[in-house]
N, C-alpha and C positions, 0 to 999 in steps of 0.2 A: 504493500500500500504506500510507502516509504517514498520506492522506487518512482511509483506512479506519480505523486504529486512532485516528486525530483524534476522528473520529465518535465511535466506540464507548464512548470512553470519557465524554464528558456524558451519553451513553444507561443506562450503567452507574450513576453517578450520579445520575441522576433516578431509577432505579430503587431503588437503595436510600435514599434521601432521602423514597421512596412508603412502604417498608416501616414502615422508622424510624417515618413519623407510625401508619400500619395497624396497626401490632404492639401497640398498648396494646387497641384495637380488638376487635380478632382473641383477644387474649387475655381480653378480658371477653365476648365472644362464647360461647368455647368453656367459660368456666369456668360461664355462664348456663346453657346446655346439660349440660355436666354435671351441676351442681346439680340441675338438672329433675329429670333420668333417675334419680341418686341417690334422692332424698327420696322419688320417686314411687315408682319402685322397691325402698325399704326400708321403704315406709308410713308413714315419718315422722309423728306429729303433728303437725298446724297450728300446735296449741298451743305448740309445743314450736321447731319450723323448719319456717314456710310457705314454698312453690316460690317460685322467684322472679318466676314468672307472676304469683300468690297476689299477693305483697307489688304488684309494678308496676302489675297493673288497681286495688288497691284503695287505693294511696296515688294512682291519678290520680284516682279515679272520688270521694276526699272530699277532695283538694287544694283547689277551689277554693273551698267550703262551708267545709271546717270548718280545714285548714291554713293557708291563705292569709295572715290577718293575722298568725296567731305565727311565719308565714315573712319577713312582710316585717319585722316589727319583730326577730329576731335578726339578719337581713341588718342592719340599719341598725345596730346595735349594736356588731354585730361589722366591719362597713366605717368606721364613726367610729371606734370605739375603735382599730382598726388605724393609719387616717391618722392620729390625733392623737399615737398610742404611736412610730412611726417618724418624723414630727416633732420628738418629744422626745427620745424617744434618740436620734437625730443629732446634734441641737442641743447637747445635756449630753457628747455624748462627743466633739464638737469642741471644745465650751470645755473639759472635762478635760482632754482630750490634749497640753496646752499646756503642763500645768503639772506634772513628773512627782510632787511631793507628792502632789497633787490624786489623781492615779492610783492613787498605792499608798494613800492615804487612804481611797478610795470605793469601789474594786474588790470589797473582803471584803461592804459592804454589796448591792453590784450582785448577785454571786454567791446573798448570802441572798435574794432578794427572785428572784432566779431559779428557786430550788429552793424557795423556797415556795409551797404550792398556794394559789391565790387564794381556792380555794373555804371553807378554813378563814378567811378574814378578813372572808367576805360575812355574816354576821348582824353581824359590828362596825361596818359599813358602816350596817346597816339601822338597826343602835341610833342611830349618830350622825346617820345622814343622813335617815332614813326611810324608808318604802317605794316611793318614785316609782321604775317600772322602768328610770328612763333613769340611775338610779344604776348598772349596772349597765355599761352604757359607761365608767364609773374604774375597773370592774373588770378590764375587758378592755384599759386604757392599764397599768394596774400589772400585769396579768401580761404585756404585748406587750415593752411598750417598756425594762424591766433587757434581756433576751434581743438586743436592736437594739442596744442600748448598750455591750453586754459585746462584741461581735463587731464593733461597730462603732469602741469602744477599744481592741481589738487590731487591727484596720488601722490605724489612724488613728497607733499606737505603733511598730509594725514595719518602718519605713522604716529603707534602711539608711544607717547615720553616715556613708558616706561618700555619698551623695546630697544629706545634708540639707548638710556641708560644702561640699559646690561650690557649692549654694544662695547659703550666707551667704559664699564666697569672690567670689560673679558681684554681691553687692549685693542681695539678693533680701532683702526686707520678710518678717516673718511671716506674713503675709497671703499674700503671692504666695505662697511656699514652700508653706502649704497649700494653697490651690487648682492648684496648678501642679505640685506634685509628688505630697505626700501624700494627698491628697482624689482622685486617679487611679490612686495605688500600693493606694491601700485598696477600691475598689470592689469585687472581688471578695468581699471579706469584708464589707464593706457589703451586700450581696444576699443572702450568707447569713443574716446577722441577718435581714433583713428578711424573710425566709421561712419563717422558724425564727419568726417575729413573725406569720405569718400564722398558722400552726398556734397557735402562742400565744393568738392574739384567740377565736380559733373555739373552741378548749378553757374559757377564759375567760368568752364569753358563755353556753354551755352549761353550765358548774357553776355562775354565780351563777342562771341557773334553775332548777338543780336545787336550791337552796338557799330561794330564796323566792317569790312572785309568782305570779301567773297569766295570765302571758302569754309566747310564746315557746318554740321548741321544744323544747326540753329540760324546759319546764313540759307540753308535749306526751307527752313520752314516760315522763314519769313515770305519767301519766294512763292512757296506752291501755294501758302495762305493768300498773298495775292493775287494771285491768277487763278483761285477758286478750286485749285487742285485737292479735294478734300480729304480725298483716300491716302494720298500721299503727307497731306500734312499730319494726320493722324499717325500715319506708318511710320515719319520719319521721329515722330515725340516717343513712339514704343522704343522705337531702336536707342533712343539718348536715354531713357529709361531701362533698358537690357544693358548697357555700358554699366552703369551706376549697380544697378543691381549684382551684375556681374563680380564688379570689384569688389560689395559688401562680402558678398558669397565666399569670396577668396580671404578678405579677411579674419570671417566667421573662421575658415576653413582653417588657415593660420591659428587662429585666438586658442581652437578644439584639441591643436596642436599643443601649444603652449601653456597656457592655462592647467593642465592636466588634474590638478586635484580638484577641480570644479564637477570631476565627475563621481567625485568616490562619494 
């Protein structure tokens, strides 16, 4: 009987560990489906909300023709500006965190440059820098990385006094103390930053398109919105939304990695 319920339960287990991944699945499944039945059966305009059939055949059938390069140049964009913004803000909010002046110093300006939209600074960019589109990657590191930094200086601050006391009671260097305690105690909130910094980069490379240039999706969707292309400008918001998603997914993926006792 022992045996029996031994069994049962990794079966139990894998089952719902199947749904778990299914369930996002199943739910964009049925909402597809819905949509259909909806739009077709209230005669929706095209113009107005194309089915999702509408949008899917026709953002594959001009993907590789006409989407293709302003997909892979916001990819790029938005993958450099991400690594280089979560580079920095770790880097700045590990040497912060050292010094609590520093902290309460730099914090009010972290926070402005957080709640500021990047998109209002992108013509000041162009004035100083020019039009080269690859300007547009500082756009996407100054809105990622305040956001990595902010959440990465409250882990990095949050440790508690009597942790870091036994530290420096055991002989433990500054160095050591960081990597050994705090830089393990903050990881959780290190991943959020960094997530919160994916969404960051993708919002980032899409407004400094929206702003100037001609290349890039968000230079895409300004276009087919104009000329009434409706499928298309639908199709090309999913694809800037599959970037972003993408990259959460990978960091998730990362975090599952690292994180490790989050599962015991």
């Amino acid at each position: 009987m022992e045996l029996i319920r031994t069994k049962s339960k990794p079966v139990q287990a894998d089952r719902a560990s199947i749904m778990h991944s299914l369930s996002p699945i199943l739910l964009f499944v049925a909402l597809y489906v819905l949509l259909e039945v909806i739009i077709r059966a209230a005669g929706i305009s095209r113009t107005v909300l194309p089915t999702p059939t509408g949008i899917l055949s026709e953002t594959i059938r001009n993907f590789g023709s006409d989407l293709w390069p302003h997909f892979v140049f916001t990819l790029k964009v938005v993958v450099i500006g991400f690594v280089v913004a979560t580079i920095l803000g770790m880097t700045l909010a590990a040497l912060f965190s050292q010094y609590d002046l520093i902290v309460k110093a730099v914090s009010p300006f972290i926070i402005l440059l957080v709640v500021t939209p990047m998109i209002t600074i992108v013509p000041l960019f162009m004035l100083w820098l020019g039009f080269d589109p690859n300007i547009r990657i500082l756009v996407v590191i100054l809105q990622a990385a305040p956001i990595i930094m902010l959440n990465t200086l409250s882990g990095f601050t949050s440790v508690e006094t009597e942790k870091l006391e036994l530290m420096r009671s055991m002989g433990a260097s500054r160095l050591q103390t960081f990597f050994k305690l705090i830089l393990p105690n903050a990881m959780p909130q290190v991943f959020t930053g960094i997530k919160l910094g994916c969404i960051f980069s993708t919002i980032g490379a899409i407004s400094a398109d929206f702003v100037g240039g001609s290349v890039g999706l968000g230079f895409r969707i300004l276009q087919y919105s104009g000329l009434v292309m409706t499928e298309m400008t639908y199709g090309t918001i999913l694809i800037v939304a599959l970037i972003g998603i993408m990259l959460y997914q990978l960091v998730s993926f990362v975090e599952g990695r690292v994180i490790v006792w989050r599962k015991k």
